[in-house]
PABAVEX-88442 format. One line per 8 residues: number of its first residue (from 1); their letters; for each residue z, x, y of C-alpha. Coordinates in steps of 0.2 Angstrom, whole numbers. Layout:
BEGIN
NUM) A) Z/X/Y  ...
END
This chain:
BEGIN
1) XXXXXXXX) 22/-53/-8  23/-50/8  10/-36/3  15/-45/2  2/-44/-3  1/-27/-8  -13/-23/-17  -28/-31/-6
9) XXXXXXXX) -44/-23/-9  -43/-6/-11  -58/6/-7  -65/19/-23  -58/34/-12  -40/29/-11  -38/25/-29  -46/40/-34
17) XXXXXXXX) -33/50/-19  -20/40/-32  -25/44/-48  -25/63/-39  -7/62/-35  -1/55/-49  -10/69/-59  -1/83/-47
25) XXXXXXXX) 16/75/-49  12/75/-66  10/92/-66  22/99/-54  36/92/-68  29/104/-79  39/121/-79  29/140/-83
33) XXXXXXXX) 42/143/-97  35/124/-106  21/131/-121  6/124/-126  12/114/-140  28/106/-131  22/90/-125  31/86/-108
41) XXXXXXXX) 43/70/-109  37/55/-102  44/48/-88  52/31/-87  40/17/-79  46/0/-70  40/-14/-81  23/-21/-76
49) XXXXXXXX) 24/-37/-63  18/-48/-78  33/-44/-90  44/-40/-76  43/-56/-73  43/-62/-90  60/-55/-94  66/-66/-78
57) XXXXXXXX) 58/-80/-85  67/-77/-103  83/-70/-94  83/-87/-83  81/-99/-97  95/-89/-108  105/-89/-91  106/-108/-93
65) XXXXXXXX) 115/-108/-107  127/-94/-103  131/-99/-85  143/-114/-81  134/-125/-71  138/-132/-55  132/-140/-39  136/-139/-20
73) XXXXXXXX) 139/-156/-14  128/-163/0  133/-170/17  126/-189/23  111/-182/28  107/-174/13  108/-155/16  122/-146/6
81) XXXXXXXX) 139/-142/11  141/-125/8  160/-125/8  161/-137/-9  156/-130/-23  161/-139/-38  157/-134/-57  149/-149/-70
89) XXXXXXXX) 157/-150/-83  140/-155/-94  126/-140/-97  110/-145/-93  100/-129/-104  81/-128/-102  72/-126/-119  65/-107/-120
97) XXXXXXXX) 47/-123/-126  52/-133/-110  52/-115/-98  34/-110/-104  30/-129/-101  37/-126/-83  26/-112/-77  10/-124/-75
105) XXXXXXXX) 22/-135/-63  28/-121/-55  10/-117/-51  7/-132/-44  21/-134/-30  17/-115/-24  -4/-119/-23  -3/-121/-7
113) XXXXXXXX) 4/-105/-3  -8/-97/-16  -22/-102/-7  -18/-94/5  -12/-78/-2  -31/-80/-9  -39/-81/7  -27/-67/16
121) XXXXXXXX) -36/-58/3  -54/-63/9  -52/-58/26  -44/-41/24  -58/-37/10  -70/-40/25  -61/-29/38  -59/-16/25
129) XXXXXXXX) -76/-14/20  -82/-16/35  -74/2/40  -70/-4/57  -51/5/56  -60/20/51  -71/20/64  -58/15/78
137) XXXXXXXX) -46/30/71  -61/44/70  -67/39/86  -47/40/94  -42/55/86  -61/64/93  -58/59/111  -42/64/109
145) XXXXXXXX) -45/81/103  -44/90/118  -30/85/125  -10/89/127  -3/90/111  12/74/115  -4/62/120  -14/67/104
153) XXXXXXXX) 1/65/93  7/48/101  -9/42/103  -11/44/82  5/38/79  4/21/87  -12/16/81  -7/20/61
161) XXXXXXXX) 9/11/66  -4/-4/73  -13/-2/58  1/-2/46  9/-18/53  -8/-29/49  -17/-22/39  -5/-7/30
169) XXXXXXXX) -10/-5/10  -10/9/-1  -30/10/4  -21/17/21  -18/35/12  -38/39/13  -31/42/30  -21/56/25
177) XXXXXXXX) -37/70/25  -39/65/45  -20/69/48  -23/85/40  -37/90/48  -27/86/66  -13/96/63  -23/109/57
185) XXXXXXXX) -33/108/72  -16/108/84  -9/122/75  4/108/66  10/111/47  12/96/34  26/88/37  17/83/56
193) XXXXXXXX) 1/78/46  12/63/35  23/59/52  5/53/60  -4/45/45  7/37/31  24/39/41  20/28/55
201) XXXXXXXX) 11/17/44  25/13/33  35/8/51  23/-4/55  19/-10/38  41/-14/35  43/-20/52  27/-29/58
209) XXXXXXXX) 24/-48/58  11/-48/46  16/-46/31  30/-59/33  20/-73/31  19/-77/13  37/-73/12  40/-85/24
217) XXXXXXXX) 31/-99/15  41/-95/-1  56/-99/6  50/-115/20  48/-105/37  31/-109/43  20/-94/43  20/-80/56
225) XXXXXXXX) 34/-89/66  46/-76/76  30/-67/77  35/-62/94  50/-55/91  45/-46/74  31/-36/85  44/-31/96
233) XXXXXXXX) 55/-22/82  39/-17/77  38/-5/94  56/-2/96  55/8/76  39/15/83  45/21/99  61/29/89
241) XXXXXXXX) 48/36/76  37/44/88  52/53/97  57/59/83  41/68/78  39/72/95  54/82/96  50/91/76
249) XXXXXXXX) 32/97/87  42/103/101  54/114/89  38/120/77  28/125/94  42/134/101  46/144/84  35/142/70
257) XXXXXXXX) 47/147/56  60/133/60  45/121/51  50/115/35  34/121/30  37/138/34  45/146/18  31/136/8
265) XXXXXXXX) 17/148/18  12/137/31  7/147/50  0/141/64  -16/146/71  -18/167/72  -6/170/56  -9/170/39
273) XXXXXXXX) 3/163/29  8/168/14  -4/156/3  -19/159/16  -34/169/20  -39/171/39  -56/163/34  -44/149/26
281) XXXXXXXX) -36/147/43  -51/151/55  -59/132/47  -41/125/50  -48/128/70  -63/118/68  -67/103/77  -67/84/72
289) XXXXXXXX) -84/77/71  -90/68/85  -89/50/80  -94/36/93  -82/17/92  -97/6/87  -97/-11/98  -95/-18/80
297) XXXXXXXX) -79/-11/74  -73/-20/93  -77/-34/88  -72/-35/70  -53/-29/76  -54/-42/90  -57/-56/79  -45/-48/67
305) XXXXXXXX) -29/-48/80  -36/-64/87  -35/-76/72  -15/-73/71  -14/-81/89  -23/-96/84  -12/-99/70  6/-94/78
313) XXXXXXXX) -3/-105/92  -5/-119/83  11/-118/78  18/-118/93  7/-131/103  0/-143/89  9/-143/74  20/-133/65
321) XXXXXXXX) 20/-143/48  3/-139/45  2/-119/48  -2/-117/30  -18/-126/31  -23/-119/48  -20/-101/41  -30/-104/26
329) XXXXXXXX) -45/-111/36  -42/-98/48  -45/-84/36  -59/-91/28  -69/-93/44  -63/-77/53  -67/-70/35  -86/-75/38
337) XXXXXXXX) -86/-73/55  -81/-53/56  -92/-53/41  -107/-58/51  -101/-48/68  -100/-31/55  -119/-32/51  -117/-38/34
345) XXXXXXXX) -130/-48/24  -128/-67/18  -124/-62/-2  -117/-46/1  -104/-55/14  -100/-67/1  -98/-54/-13  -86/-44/-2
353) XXXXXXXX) -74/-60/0  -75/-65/-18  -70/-48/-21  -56/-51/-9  -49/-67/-17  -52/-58/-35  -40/-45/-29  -27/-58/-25
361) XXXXXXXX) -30/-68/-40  -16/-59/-51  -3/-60/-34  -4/-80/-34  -3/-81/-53  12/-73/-48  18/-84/-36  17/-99/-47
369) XXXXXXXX) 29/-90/-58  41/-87/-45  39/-105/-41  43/-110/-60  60/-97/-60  66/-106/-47  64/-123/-52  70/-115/-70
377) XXXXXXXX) 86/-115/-61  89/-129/-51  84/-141/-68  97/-130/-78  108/-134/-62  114/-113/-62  105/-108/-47  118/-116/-35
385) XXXXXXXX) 132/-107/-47  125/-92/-46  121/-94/-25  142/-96/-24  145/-83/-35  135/-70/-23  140/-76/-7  159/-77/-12
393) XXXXXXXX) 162/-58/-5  150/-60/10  160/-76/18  175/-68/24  163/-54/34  155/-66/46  138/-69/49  133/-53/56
401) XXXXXXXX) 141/-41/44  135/-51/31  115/-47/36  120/-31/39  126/-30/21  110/-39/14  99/-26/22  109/-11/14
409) XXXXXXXX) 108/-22/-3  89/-23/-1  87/-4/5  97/0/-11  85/-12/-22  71/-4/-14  74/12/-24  75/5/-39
417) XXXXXXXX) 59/-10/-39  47/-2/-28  37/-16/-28  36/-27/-13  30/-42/-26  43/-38/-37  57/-40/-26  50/-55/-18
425) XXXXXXXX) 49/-65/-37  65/-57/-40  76/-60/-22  66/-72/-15  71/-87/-25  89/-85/-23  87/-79/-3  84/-96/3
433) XXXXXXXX) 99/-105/-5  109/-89/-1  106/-92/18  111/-109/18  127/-108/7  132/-95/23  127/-104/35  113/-92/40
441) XXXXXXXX) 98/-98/46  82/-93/34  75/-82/48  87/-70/48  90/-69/29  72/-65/28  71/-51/43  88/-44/33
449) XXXXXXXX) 75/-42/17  59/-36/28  71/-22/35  81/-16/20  64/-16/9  53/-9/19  60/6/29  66/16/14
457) XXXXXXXX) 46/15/9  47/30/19  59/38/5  53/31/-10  50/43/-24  41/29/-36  30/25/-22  10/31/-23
465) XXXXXXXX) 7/29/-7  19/40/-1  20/54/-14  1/53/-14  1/59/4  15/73/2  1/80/-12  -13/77/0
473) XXXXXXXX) -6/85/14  3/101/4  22/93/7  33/94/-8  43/77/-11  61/85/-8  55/96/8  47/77/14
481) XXXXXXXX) 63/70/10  75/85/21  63/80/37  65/61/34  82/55/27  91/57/43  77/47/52  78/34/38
489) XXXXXXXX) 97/34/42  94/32/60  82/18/54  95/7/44  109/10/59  94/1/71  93/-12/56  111/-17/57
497) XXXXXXXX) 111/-17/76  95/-28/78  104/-41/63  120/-41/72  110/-42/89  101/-58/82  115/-66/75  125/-65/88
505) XXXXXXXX) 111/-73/100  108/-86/86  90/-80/84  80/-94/73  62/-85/74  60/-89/95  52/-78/103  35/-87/96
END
């Protein structure tokens, strides 16, 4: 949900760059010695969101009758006392009849954050179709071409990080072929061609402000709040990821075969590798097309970074108890506004937003369900139960070391539910009351659950986006996985300094 938002809308190339990978994944699980008539065995599959979250819903309605309920005791001014905890010794059961009844009402009391899921939706549909990123990356990387290697490479990797952080989707591995084609170009193998495209943008996608703010909503932050901060770790990760594949250029230009890529035939420019023809690596030396950064796309990108400094400044100099409403209205008119600026025609504007909000239909359908699990189990008077019954291990580790724990929790999760939506409906519920029964403030809880969920993106074997790129660019999974598990370990030890870093400067999302 923080996308959340996950699946905005998606151009016809990158869904058929999926349905590509998935084939070749497919296929590479198949071994020469299977015959014709041996079907392969088919592999497991997480649970669609709909009856993933349907088997919460049944598992919190049957929880309610198998969990002894209990209640934190509250203090004169009405928030809870984390450190009284007393079991009832009534059950208060919700009907499987009264949990179905509950959905509709747990619709209800998330609309507000649906809406605005649903016009996130509209305004990135705009961008996206309006090409304005493609253009902007096409015109950077053929300016770009003829210069040092280092200012070519960095100058890549920091926009698909940009572009990862606010607007980062699985459209994003249409980018892949353009990564190809530059380290091609610079005599770079694979490995390089992931780093710049789907490698940085999976930094800036799981540690950008963005993508925080429907998480935020869920859980009664205002929208975008700590932005400030959350775009500095953004470009601390980024600065750590770029190093890092600055110095894997460095080693591959100073000796080709210490590339991962080398024992799969892979050879820079003037050999021919063992899967190659010299006509095959001659076109690896051609040029990027000229492309010239329409005024257009400017103004589009302009409008788009824009409209998240009128709703974080709103929040900051107006009034922070009506950010919902603001960013709704926001998009919506941004939405028509970039619309206009990108050239496009009354109706067609229109159908590209409706088809924006379409794509986000299913995601605040969603929503409302988690809204529903949650008050599932308040009414059956478990959740604060199960909240004690969690935090129990973390309260004798301190603050600090109790984010750091909840990140490697998260990381872990990650490998299992690779859904971002997922994990929201699943966690996201229970994060809030988890915070408050430590005493940790909501802001770092949820910066615990942005960096533990979205760094091991990077890793993840279930993900398309990923795997589609390793297909698209030639890497296999497990060589992908040798060149960026330490990195990904480098990642999580920054994660747990930055959550003991923030704890300990009692960071409640300043910093705007």
């Amino acid at each position: 949900m923080s996308t959340t938002v996950e699946k905005t809308a998606q151009g016809a190339q990158a869904e058929e760059a999926e349905k590509q990978a998935a084939q070749a994944v497919l296929a590479d699980k198949q071994t020469d010695e299977t015959s014709e008539e041996t079907q392969p065995k088919r592999r497991w599959e997480m649970p669609h969101l709909l009856w993933l979250m349907l088997i919460i819903l049944a598992a919190a309605t049957a929880a309610g009758y198998l969990i002894p309920a209990g209640e934190f005791q509250k203090n004169p001014d009405g928030s809870i006392n984390p450190n009284d905890f007393r079991f009832l010794e009534d059950q208060s059961p919700v009907s499987p009849f009264g949990a179905l009844m509950m959905l509709l009402t747990g619709a209800v009391n998330m609309a507000p954050i649906a809406f605005a899921v649903l016009s996130v939706g509209a305004n990135v549909s705009v961008v996206l179709e309006s090409k304005a990123f493609e253009n902007l990356l096409d015109s950077a990387v053929y300016r770009l071409q003829d210069k040092s290697t280092p200012l070519l490479v960095s100058g890549l990797f920091c926009l698909m990080v940009y572009i990862g952080g606010f607007s980062g989707n699985d459209a994003l591995i249409a980018i892949v072929p353009i990564g190809v084609l530059f380290a091609r170009k610079l005599g770079l193998d694979g490995i390089v061609a992931v780093a710049v495209t789907t490698f940085a943008a999976l930094i800036g996608f799981g540690t950008g402000p963005k993508h925080m703010a429907v998480s935020q909503m869920l859980i009664g932050l205002p929208p975008y709040s700590g932005f400030g901060m959350r775009m500095i770790i953004m470009n601390l990760f980024m600065v750590v990821g770029l190093a890092f594949v600055l110095l894997y250029v460095r080693r591959i230009q100073k000796d080709p075969t210490r590339s991962l890529m080398w024992k799969h035939g892979w050879r820079p420019h003037g050999a021919v590798g063992a899967h190659e023809t010299a006509a095959e690596n001659d076109n690896e030396a051609g040029t990027v097309a000229p492309t010239k950064l329409r005024l257009r796309s400017v103004i589009v990108l302009a409008l788009f970074i824009a409209q998240f400094g009128v709703v974080v400044g709103y929040s900051l100099l107006v009034d922070s108890k009506q950010v919902i409403e603001v960013m709704f209205a926001t998009n919506l008119v941004s939405a028509i506004i970039m619309g206009k600026a990108a050239g496009f025609k009354w109706n067609p504007l229109a159908e590209t937003i409706a088809r924006g909000i379409s794509s986000m239909g299913f995601i605040a359908i969603i929503i409302g369900m988690a809204g529903s699990i949650s008050a599932l189990l308040a009414e059956a008077k478990i959740l604060d139960t199960i909240v004690y019954t969690l935090t129990l291990p973390l309260r004798d580790v301190g603050l600090g070391w109790s984010a750091v724990l909840m990140v490697l929790l998260f990381a872990a999760i990650n490998f299992i539910i690779p859904s971002t939506a997922a994990k929201a409906a699943i966690i996201l519920p229970l994060l809030a009351p988890i915070a408050t029964a430590l005493g940790m403030h909501h802001q770092l809880a949820l910066q615990a659950f942005q960096l533990g969920d979205g760094l091991t993106n990077i890793l993840s074997p279930v993900l398309a986006w990923l795997v589609g790129s390793c297909v698209t660019a030639g890497v296999p999974y497990l060589t992908w996985v040798r060149w960026a598990a330490p990195k990904i370990g480098v990642f999580l030890v920054m994660a747990a300094a930055l959550m003991l870093g923030l704890t300990a400067l009692g960071w409640t999302g300043g910093v705007a």
